[in-house]
N, CA, C and O atoms as CSV, one atom per row, in Angstrom:
chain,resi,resn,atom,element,x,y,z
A,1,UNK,N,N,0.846,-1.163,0.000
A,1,UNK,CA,C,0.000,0.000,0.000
A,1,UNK,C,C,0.901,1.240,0.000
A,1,UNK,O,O,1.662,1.501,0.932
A,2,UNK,N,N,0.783,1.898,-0.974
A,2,UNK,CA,C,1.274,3.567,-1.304
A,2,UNK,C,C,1.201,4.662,-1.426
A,2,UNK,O,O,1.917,5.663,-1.412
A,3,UNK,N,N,-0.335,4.221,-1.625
A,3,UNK,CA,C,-1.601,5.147,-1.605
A,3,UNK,C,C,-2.568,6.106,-1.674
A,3,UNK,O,O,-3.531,5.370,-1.458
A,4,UNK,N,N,-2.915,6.903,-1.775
A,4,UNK,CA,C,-4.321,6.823,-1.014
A,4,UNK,C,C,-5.277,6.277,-2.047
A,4,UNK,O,O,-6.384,6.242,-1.511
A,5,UNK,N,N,-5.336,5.890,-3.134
A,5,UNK,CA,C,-6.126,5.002,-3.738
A,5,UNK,C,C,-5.963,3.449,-3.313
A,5,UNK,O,O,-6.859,2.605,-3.311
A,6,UNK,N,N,-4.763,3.293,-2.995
A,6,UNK,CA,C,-4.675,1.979,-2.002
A,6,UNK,C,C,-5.438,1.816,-0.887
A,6,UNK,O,O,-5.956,0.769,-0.499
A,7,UNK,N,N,-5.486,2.921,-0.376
A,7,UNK,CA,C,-5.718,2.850,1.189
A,7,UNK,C,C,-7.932,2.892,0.966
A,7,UNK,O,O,-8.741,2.440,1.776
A,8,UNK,N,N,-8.194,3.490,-0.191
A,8,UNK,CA,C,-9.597,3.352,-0.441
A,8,UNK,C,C,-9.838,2.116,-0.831
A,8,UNK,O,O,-10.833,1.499,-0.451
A,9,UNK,N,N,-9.117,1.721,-1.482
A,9,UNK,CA,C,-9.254,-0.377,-1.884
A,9,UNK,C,C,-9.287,-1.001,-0.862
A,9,UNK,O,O,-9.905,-2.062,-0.783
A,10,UNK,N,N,-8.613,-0.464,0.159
A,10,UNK,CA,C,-8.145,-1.247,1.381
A,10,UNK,C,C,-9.578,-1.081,2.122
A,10,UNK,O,O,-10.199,-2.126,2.313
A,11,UNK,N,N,-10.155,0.128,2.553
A,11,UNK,CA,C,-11.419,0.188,2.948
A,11,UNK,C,C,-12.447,-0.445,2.277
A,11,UNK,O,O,-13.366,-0.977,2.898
A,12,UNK,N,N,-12.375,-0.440,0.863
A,12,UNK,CA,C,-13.307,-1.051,0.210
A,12,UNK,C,C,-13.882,-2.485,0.499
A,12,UNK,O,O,-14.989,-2.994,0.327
A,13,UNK,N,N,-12.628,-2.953,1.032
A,13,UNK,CA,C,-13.158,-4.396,1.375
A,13,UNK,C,C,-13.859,-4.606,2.335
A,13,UNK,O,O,-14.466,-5.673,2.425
A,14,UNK,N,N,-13.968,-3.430,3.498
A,14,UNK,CA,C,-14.530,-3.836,4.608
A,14,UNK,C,C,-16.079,-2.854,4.571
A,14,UNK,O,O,-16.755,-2.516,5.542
A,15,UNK,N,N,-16.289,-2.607,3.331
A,15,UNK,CA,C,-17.839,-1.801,3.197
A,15,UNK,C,C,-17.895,-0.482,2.844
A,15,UNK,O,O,-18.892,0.064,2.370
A,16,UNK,N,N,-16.544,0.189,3.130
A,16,UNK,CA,C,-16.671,1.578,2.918
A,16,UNK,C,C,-16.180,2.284,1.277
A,16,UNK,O,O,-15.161,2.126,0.605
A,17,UNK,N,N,-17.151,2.916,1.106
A,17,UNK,CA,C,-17.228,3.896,-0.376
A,17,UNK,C,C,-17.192,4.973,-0.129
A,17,UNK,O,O,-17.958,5.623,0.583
A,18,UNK,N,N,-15.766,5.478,-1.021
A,18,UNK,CA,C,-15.738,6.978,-0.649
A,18,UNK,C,C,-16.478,7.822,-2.007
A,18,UNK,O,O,-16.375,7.766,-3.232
A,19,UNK,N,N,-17.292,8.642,-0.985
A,19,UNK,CA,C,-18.544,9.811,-1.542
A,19,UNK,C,C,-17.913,10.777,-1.801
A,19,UNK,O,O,-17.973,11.183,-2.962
A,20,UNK,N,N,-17.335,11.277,-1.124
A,20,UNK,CA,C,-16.759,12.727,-0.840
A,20,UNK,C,C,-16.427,13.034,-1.983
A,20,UNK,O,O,-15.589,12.367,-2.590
A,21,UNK,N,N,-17.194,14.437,-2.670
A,21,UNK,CA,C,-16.297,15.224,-3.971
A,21,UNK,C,C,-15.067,15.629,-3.269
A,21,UNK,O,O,-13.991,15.628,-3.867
A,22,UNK,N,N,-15.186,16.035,-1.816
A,22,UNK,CA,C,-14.143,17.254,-1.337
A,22,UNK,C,C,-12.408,15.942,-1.300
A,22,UNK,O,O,-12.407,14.831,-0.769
A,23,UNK,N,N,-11.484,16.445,-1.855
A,23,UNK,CA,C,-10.534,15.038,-0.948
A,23,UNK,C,C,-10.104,15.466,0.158
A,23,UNK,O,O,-9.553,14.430,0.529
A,24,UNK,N,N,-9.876,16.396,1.210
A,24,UNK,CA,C,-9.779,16.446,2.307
A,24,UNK,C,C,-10.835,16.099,3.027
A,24,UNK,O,O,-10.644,15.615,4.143
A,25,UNK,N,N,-12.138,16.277,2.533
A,25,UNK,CA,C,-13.160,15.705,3.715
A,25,UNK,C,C,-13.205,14.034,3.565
A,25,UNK,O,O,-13.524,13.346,4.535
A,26,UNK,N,N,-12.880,13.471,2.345
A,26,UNK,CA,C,-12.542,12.013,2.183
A,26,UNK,C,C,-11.220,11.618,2.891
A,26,UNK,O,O,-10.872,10.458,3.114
A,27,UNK,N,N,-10.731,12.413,3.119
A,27,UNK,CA,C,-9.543,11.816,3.982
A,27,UNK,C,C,-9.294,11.549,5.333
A,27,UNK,O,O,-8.559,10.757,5.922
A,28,UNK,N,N,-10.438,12.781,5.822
A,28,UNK,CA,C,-10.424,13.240,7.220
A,28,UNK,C,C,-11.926,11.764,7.594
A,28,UNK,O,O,-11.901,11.195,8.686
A,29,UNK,N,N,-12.675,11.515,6.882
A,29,UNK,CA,C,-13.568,10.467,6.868
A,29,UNK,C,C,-12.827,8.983,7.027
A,29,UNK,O,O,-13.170,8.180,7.894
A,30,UNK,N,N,-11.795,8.741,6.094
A,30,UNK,CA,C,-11.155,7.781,6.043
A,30,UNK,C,C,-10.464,7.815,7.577
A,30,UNK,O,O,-10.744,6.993,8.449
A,31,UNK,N,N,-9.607,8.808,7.724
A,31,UNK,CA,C,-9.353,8.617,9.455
A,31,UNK,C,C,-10.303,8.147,10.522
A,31,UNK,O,O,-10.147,7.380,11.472
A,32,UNK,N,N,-11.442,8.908,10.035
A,32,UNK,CA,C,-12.449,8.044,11.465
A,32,UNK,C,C,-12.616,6.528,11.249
A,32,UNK,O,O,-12.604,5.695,12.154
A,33,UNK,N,N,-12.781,6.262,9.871
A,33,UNK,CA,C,-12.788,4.876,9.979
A,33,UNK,C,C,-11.927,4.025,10.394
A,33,UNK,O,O,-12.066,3.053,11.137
A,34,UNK,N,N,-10.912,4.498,9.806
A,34,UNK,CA,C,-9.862,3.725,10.659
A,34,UNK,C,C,-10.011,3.548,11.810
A,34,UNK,O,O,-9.979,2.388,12.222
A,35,UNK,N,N,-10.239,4.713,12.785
A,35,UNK,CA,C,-10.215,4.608,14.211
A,35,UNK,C,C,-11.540,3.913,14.765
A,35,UNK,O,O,-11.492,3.250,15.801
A,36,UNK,N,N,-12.734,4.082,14.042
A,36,UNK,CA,C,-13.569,2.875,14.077
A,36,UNK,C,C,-13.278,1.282,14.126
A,36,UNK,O,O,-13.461,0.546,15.095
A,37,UNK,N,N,-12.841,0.971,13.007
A,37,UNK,CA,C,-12.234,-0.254,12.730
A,37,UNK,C,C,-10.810,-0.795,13.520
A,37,UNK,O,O,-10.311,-1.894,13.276
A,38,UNK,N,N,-10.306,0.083,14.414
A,38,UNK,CA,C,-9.493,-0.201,15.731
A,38,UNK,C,C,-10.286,-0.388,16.529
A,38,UNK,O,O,-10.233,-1.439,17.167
A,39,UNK,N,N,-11.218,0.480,16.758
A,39,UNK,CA,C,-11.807,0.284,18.302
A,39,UNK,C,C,-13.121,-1.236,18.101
A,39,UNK,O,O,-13.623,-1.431,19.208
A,40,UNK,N,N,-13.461,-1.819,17.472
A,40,UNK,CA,C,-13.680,-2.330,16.918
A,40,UNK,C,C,-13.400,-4.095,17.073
A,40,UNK,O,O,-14.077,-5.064,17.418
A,41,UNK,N,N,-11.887,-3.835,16.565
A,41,UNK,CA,C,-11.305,-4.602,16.502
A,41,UNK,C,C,-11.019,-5.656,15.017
A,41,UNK,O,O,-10.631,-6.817,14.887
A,42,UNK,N,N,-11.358,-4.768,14.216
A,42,UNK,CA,C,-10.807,-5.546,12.524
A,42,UNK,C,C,-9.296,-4.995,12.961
A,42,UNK,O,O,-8.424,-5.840,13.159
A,43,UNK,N,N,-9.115,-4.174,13.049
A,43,UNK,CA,C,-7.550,-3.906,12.959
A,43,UNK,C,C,-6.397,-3.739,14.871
A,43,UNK,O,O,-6.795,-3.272,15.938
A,44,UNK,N,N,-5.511,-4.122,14.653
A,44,UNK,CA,C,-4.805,-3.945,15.793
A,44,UNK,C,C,-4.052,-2.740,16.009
A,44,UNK,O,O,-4.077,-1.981,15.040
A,45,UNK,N,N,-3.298,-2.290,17.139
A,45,UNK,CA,C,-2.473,-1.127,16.753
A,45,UNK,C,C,-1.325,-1.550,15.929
A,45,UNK,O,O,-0.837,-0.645,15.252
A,46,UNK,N,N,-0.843,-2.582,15.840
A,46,UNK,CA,C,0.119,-3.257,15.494
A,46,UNK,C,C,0.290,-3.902,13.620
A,46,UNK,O,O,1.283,-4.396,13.088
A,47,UNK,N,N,-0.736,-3.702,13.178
A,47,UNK,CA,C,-1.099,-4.029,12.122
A,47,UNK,C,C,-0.409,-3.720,11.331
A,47,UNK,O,O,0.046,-2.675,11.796
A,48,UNK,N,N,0.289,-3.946,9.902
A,48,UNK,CA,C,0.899,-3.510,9.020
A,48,UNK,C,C,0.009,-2.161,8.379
A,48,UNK,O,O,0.368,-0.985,8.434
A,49,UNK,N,N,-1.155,-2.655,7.809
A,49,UNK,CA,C,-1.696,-2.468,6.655
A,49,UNK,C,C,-2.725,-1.321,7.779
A,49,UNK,O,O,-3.334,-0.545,7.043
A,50,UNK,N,N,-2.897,-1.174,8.585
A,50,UNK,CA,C,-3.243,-0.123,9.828
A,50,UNK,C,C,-2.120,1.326,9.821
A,50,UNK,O,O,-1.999,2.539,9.646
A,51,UNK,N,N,-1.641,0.362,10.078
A,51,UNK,CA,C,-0.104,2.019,10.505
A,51,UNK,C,C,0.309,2.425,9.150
A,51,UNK,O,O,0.688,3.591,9.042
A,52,UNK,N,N,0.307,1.671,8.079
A,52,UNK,CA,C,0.494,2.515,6.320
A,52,UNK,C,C,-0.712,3.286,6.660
A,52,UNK,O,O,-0.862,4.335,7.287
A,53,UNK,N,N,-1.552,2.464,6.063
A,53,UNK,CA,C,-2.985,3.329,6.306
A,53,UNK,C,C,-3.116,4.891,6.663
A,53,UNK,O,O,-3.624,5.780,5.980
A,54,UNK,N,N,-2.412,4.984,8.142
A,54,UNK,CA,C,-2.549,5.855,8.808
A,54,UNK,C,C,-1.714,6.900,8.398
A,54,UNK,O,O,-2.132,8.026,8.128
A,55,UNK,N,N,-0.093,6.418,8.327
A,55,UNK,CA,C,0.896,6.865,7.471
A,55,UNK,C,C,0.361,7.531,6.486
A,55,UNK,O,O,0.516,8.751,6.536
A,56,UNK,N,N,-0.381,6.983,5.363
A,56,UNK,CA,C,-0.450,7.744,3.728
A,56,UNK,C,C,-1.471,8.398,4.096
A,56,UNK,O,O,-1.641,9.311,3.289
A,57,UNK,N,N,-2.674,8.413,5.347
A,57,UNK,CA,C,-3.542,9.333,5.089
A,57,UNK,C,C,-3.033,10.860,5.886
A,57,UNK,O,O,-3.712,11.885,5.822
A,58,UNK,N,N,-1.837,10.768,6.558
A,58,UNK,CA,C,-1.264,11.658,7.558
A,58,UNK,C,C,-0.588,12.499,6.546
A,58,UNK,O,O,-0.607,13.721,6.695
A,59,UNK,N,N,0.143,11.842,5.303
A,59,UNK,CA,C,0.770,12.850,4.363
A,59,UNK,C,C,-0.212,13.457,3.281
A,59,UNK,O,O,-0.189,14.666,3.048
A,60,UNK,N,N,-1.059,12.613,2.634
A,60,UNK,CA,C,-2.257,12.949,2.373
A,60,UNK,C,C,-2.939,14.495,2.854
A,60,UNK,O,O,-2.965,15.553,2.225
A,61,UNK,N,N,-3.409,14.199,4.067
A,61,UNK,CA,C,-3.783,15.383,4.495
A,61,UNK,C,C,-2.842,16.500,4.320
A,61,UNK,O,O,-3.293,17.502,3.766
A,62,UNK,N,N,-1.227,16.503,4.814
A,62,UNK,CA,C,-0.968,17.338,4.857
A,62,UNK,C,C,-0.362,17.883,3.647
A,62,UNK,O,O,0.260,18.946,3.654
A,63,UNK,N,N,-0.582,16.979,2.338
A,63,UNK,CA,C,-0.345,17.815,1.185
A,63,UNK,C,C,-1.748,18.731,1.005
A,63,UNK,O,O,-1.725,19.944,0.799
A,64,UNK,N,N,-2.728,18.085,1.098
A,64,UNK,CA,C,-3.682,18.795,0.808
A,64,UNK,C,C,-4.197,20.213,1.789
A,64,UNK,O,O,-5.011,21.077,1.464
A,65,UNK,N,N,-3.332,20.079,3.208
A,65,UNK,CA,C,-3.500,21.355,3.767
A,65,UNK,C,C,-2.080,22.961,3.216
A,65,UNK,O,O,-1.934,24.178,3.330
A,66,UNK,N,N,-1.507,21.916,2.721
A,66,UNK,CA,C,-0.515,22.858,2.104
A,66,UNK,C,C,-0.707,23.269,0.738
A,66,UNK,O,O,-0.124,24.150,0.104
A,67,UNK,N,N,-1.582,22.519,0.409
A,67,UNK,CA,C,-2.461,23.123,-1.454
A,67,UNK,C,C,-3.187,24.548,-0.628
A,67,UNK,O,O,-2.718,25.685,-0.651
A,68,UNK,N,N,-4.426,24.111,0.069
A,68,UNK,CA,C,-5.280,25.083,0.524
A,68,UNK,C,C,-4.386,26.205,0.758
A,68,UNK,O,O,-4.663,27.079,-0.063
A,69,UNK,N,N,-3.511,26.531,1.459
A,69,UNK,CA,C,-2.727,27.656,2.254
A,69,UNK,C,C,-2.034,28.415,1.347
A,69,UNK,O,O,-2.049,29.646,1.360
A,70,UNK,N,N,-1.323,27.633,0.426
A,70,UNK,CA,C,-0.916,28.874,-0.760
A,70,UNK,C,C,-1.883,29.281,-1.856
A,70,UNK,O,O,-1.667,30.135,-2.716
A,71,UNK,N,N,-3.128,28.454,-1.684
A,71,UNK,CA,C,-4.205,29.490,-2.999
A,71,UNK,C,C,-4.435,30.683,-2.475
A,71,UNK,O,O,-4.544,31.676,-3.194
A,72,UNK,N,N,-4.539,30.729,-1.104
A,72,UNK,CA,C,-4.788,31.962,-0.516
A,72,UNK,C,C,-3.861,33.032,0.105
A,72,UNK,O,O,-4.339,34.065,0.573
């Protein structure tokens, strides 16, 4: 996983479809799930495919908060 189209395949399997036109609000969505699917218990803290996950959606976001900041 390399992602973030990985990391939506990766959700995909467990039910979730991402809606979101916005991709920061799809990303910031994808985080709760994750943390759903920990507390939960599909995923461990320990998980490979958990901590990428978390990883590509952490840079993810913060490319996309650094797009927003220089349009303006």
């Amino acid at each position: 996983m390399k992602t973030l189209y990985d990391v939506q395949e990766m959700l995909k399997k467990y039910g979730y479809i991402n809606l979101f036109p916005d991709r920061l609000d799809a990303i910031t969505f994808m985080q709760i799930e994750l943390s759903k699917m920990l507390e939960t218990g599909i995923f461990q803290k320990s998980d490979h495919d958990y901590l990428t996950a978390r990883l590509i959606l952490a840079r993810e976001e913060r490319i996309e908060k650094e797009k927003s900041e220089t349009k303006y």
